[in-house]
C-alpha positions as CSV (number, residue, x, y, z in Angstrom):
1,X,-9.7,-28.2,-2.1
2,X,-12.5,-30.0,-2.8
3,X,-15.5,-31.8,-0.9
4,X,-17.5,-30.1,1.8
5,X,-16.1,-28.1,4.5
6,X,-15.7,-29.1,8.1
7,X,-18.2,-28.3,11.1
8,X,-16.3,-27.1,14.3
9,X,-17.8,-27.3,17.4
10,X,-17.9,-23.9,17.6
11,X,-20.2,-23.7,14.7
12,X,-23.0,-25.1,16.9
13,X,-22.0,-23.4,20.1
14,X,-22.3,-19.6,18.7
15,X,-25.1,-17.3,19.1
16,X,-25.8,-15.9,15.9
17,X,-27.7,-18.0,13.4
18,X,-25.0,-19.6,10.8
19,X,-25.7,-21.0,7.1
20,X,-23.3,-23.1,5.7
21,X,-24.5,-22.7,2.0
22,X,-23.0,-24.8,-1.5
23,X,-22.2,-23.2,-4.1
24,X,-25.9,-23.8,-5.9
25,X,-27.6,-21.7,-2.7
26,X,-28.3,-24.9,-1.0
27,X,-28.3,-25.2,2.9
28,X,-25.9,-27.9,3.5
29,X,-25.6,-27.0,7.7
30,X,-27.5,-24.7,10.3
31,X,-26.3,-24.5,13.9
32,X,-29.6,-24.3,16.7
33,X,-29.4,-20.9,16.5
34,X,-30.3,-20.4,13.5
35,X,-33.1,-23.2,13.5
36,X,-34.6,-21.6,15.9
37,X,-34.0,-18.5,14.1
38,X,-36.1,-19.9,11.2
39,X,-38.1,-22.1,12.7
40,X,-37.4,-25.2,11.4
41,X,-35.1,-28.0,12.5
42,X,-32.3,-29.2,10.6
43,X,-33.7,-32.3,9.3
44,X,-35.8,-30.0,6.6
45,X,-33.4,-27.4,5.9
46,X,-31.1,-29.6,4.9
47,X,-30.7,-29.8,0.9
48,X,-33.0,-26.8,0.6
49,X,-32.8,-24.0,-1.6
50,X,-32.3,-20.6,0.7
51,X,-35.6,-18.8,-1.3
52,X,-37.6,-21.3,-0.1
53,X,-37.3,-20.2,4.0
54,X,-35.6,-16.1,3.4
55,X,-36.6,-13.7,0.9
56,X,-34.1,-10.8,0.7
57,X,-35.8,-7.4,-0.4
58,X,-32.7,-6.3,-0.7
59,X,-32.0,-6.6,-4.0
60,X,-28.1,-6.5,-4.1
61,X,-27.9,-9.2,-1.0
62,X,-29.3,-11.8,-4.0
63,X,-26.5,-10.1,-6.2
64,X,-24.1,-10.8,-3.9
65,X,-25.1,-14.8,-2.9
66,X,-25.1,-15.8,-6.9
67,X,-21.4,-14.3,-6.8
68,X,-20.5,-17.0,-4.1
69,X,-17.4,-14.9,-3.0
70,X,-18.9,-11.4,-1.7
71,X,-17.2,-10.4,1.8
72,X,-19.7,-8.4,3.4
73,X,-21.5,-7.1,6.6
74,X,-24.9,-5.0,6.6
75,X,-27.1,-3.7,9.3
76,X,-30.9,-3.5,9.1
77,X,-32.0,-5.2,6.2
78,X,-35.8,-6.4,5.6
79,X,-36.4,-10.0,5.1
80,X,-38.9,-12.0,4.7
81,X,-39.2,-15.8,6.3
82,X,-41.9,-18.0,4.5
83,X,-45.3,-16.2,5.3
84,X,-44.5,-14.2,8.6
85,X,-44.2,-10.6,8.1
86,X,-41.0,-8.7,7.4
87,X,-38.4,-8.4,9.6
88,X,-35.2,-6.4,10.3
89,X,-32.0,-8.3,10.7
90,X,-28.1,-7.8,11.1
91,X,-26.6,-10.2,8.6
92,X,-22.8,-11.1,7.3
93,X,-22.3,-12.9,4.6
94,X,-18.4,-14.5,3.7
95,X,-16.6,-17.0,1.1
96,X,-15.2,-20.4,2.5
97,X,-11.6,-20.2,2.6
98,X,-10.5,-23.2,0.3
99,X,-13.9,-23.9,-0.7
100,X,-14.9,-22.4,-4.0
101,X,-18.5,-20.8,-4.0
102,X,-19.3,-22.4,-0.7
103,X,-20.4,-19.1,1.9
104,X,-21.5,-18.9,5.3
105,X,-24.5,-16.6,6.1
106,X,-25.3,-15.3,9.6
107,X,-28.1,-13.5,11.2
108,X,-29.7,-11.9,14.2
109,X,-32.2,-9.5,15.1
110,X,-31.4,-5.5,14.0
111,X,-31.7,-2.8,16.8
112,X,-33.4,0.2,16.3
113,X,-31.0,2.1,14.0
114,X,-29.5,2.0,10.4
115,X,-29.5,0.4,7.5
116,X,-27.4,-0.9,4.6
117,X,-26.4,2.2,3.3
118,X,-26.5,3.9,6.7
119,X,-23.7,3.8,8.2
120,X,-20.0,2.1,7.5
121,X,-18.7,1.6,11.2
122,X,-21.8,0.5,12.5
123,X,-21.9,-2.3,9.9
124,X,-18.4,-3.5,11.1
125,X,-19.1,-3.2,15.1
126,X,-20.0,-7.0,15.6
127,X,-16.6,-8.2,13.1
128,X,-14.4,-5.2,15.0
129,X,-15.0,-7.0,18.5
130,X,-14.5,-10.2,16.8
131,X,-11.3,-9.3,15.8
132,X,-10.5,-8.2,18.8
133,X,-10.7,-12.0,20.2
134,X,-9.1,-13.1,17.1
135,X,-5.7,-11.5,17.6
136,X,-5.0,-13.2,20.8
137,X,-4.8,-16.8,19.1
138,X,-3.2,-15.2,16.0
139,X,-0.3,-14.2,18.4
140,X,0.2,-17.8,19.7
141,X,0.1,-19.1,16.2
142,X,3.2,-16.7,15.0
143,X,4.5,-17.2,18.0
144,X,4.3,-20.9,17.5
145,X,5.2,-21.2,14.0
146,X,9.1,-18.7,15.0
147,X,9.6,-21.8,18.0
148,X,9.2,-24.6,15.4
149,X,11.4,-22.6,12.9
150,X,14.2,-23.0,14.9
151,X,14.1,-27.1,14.8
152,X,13.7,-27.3,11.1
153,X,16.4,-27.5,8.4
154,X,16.5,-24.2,6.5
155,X,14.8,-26.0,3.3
156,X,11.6,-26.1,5.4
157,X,11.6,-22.7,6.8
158,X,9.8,-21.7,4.0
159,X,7.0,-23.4,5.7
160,X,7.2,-21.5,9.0
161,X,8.1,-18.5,7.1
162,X,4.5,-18.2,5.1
163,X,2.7,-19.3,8.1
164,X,4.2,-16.3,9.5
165,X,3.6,-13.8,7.1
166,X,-0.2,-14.7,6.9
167,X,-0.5,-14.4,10.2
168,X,1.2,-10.9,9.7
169,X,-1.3,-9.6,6.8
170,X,-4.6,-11.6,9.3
171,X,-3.2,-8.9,11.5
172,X,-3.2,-5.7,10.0
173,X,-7.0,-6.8,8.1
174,X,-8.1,-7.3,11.7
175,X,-6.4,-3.3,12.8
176,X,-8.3,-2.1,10.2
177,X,-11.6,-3.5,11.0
178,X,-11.0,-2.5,14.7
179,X,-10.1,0.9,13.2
180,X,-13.5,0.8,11.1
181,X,-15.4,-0.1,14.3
182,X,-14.0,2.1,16.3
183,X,-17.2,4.7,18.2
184,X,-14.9,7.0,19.4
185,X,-13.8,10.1,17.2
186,X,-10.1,11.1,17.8
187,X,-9.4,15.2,19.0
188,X,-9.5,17.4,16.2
189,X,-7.6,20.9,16.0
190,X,-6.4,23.3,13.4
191,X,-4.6,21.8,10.6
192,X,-2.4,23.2,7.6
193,X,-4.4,21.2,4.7
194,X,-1.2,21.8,2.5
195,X,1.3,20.5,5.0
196,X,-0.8,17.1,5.2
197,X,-1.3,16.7,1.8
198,X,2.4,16.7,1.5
199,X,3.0,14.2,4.4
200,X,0.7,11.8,2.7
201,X,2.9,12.0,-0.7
202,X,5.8,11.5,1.0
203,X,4.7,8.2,2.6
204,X,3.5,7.0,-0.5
205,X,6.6,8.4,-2.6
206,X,8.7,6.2,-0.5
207,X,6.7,3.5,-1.4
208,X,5.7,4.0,-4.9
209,X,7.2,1.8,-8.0
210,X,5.7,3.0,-11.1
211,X,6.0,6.8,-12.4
212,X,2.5,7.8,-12.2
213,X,2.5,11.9,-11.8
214,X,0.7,13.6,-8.9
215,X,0.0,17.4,-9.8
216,X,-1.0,19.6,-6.7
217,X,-3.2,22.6,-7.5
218,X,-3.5,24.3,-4.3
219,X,-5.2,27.6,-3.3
220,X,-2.6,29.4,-1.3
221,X,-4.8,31.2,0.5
222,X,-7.0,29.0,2.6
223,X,-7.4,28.8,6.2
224,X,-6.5,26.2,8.1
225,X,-8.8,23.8,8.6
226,X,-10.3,22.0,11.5
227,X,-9.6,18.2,11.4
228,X,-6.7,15.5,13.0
229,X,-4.2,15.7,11.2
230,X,-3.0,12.1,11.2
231,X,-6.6,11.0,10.1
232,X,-6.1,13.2,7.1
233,X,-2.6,12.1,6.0
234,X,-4.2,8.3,6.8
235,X,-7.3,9.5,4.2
236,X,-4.9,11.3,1.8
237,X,-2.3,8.4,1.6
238,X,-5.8,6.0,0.9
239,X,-6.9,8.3,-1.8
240,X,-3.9,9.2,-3.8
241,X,-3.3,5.4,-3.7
242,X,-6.0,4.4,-5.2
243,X,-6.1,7.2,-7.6
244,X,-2.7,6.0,-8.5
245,X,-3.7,2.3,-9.0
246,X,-6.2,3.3,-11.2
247,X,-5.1,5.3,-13.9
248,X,-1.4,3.3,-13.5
249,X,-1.8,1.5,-17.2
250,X,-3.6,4.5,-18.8
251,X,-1.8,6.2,-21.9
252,X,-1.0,9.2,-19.9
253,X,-1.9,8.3,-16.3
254,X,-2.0,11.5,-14.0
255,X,-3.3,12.2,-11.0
256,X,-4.2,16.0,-9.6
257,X,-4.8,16.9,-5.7
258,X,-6.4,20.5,-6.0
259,X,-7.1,22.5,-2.8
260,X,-10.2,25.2,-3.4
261,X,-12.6,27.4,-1.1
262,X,-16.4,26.4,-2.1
263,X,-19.0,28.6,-0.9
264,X,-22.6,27.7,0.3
265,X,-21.7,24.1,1.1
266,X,-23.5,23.0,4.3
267,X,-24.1,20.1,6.3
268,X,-26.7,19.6,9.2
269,X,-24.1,17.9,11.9
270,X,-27.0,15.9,14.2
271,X,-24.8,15.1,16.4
272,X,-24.0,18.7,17.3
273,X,-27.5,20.1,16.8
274,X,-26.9,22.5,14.4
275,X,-25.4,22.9,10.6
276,X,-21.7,23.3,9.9
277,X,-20.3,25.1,7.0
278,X,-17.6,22.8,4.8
279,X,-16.3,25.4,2.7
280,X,-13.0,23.6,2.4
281,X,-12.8,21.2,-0.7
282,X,-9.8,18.6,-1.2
283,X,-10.3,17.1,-4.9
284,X,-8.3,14.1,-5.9
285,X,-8.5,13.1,-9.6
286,X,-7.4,10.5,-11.7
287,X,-7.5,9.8,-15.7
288,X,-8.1,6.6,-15.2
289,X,-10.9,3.7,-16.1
290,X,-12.9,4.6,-13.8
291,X,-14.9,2.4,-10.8
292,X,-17.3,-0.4,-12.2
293,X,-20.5,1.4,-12.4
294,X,-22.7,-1.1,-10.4
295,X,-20.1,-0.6,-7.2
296,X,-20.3,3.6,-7.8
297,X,-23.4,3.7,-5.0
298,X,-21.7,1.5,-3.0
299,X,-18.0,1.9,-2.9
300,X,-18.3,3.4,1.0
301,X,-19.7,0.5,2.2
302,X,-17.1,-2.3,4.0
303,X,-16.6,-5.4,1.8
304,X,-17.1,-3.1,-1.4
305,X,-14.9,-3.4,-3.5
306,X,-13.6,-3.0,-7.3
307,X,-10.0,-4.4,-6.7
308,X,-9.1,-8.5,-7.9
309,X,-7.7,-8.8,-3.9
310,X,-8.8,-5.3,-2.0
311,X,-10.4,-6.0,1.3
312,X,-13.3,-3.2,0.9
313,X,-12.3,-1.3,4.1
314,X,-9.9,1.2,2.7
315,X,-13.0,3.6,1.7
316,X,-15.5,2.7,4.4
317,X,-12.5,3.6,6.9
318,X,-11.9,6.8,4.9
319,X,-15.4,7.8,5.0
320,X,-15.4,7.5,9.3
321,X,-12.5,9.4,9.4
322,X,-14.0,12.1,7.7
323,X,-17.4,12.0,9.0
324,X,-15.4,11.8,13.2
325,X,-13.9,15.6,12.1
326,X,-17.7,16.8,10.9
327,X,-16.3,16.8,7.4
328,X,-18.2,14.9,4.3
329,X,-16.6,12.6,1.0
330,X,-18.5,12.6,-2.3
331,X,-17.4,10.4,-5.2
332,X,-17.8,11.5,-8.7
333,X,-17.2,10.2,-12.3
334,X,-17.1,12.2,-15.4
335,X,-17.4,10.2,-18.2
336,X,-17.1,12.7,-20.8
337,X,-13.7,14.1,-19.9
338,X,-12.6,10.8,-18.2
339,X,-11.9,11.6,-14.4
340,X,-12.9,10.1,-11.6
341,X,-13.2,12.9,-8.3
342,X,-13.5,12.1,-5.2
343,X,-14.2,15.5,-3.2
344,X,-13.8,16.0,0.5
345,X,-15.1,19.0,2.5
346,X,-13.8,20.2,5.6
347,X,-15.2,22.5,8.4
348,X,-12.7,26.1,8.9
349,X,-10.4,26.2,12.7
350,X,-11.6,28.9,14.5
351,X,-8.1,30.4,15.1
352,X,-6.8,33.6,16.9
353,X,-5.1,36.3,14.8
354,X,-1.8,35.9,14.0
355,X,-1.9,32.1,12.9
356,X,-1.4,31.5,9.4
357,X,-3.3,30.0,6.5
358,X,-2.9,26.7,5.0
């Protein structure tokens, strides 16, 4: 598709300041909001370069606009607007669908809290309640597309059918974002780590297609561990997946789960006023390439991604899932021996005698 992409209604209606932005970083459209934002009316924004009214400090943000097809949402990030002094501001930036290298940019005043490496969920609060509202119209749009299916001849079903499906895969990007966004922590209890690696395999040994080994290395004798146990298998399946996408190619692609009991690992838990032991590690490995090194700080964030079409929540929602059982996820790389780790520690159940280990 070519030519310039279409202003809704909407676009002038919202809230938030909104950028429509070309491909060359030029402001093409600004709703009110966001002249008022800047201070300047529409009538000399338009045509300009975007460095001539915001200056990003944020280093990666500028990365990110010259790409012209980063996804992403940050909280608390300094900019400057012509000669005022710094501010703090919530911004998103997105591609265009159908409109190569053309990205809309919105912004608003920051609260109090955060920043861009800060914290994954609250980065994906304000698109979480959007998708929220967006489901409802997604519904009548499936809905709409199975009624017309019925009056077509079956050579233009095919129509109906992909309108459908994307309307299915909308769907479950919008479940995870609500997932990502979500503030409340599900009830943790004591969990047999073993049992729920073993769950996770099985899902995606169900679902697997290639012949990519997974080698478990477990410590027998662990205690069970304090977590939910469907968040884990849900982190697990994430992890092994990925592992397994990417060392699937490799000369002799493998992939090791190892269970192990580390001593002296401690985090301070703010939330609960006090520091919490993690003695529990669950390393998975993988031979593989490796993550593009400029993404390796970054990779927990939503919209980060290394993956030709990955979404970016899959390790931002891992990371709330462990961080909602008081647990912590590191990310490693070992270039000389060629592994990739990612490492999660888990708090020990407090368990009566009798109950058995993991």
């Amino acid at each position: 598709m070519t030519g310039q992409p279409p202003v809704t209604s909407q676009f002038s209606s919202l809230g938030l300041a909104v950028l429509l932005l070309d491909p060359d970083l030029h402001i093409v459209n600004a709703n009110p909001a966001a002249e008022q934002f800047l201070g300047v009316g529409m009538s000399r924004l338009a045509g300009k370069s975007l460095d001539r009214f915001i200056r990003f400090d944020e280093m990666r943000l500028n990365d990110w606009l010259a790409q012209g097809d980063a996804q992403i949402s940050a909280h608390a990030i300094s900019i400057v607007l012509r000669d005022e002094p710094e501010r703090r501001v919530d911004l998103t930036l997105s591609p265009v669908n159908g409109f190569p290298g053309w990205q809309m940019l919105t912004l608003r005043e920051a609260s109090n809290s955060g920043g861009l490496e800060d914290d994954p969920e609250q980065a994906v609060r304000t698109p979480a309640i959007l998708a929220h509202e967006i489901k409802n119209p997604l519904a009548a749009i499936r809905g709409a597309a199975q009624l017309l299916a019925r009056k077509l001849d079956e050579s233009d079903r095919s129509l109906t059918g992909l309108i459908t499906d994307e309307v299915d895969r909308i769907a479950k990007l919008l479940d995870r974002m609500q997932s990502l966004g979500r503030e409340q922590a599900e009830p943790v209890a004591a969990c047999n780590l073993h049992e729920v690696i073993r769950r996770a395999r099985s899902v995606i040994d169900a679902a697997a297609q290639d012949k990519v080994p997974i080698i478990e290395e477990f410590d027998p004798s662990l205690p069970l561990v304090l977590g939910n146990a469907d968040g884990l298998v849900q982190v697990l399946i994430n992890l092994i997946s990925n592992a397994r996408d990417a060392c699937n190619g490799a000369e002799n692609p493998k992939v090791i789960v190892r269970t192990r009991f580390v001593s002296g690992f401690v985090m301070n838990a703010i939330r609960l006023g006090r520091p919490i032991r993690l003695p529990i590690q669950v390393r998975v490995s993988d031979n593989g390439l490796g993550i593009d090194p400029a993404l390796r700080d970054h990779i927990f964030e939503p919209f980060v991604t290394g993956k030709k079409h990955g979404q970016g929540l899959g390790l931002a929602l891992v990371k709330k899932l462990v961080r909602d059982m008081d647990g912590r996820i590191t990310h490693e790389r070992d270039e000389g021996e060629g592994w990739t780790h990612f490492n999660i520690h888990l708090p020990v159940a407090q368990i009566a005698k009798g109950q058995g280990a993991a």
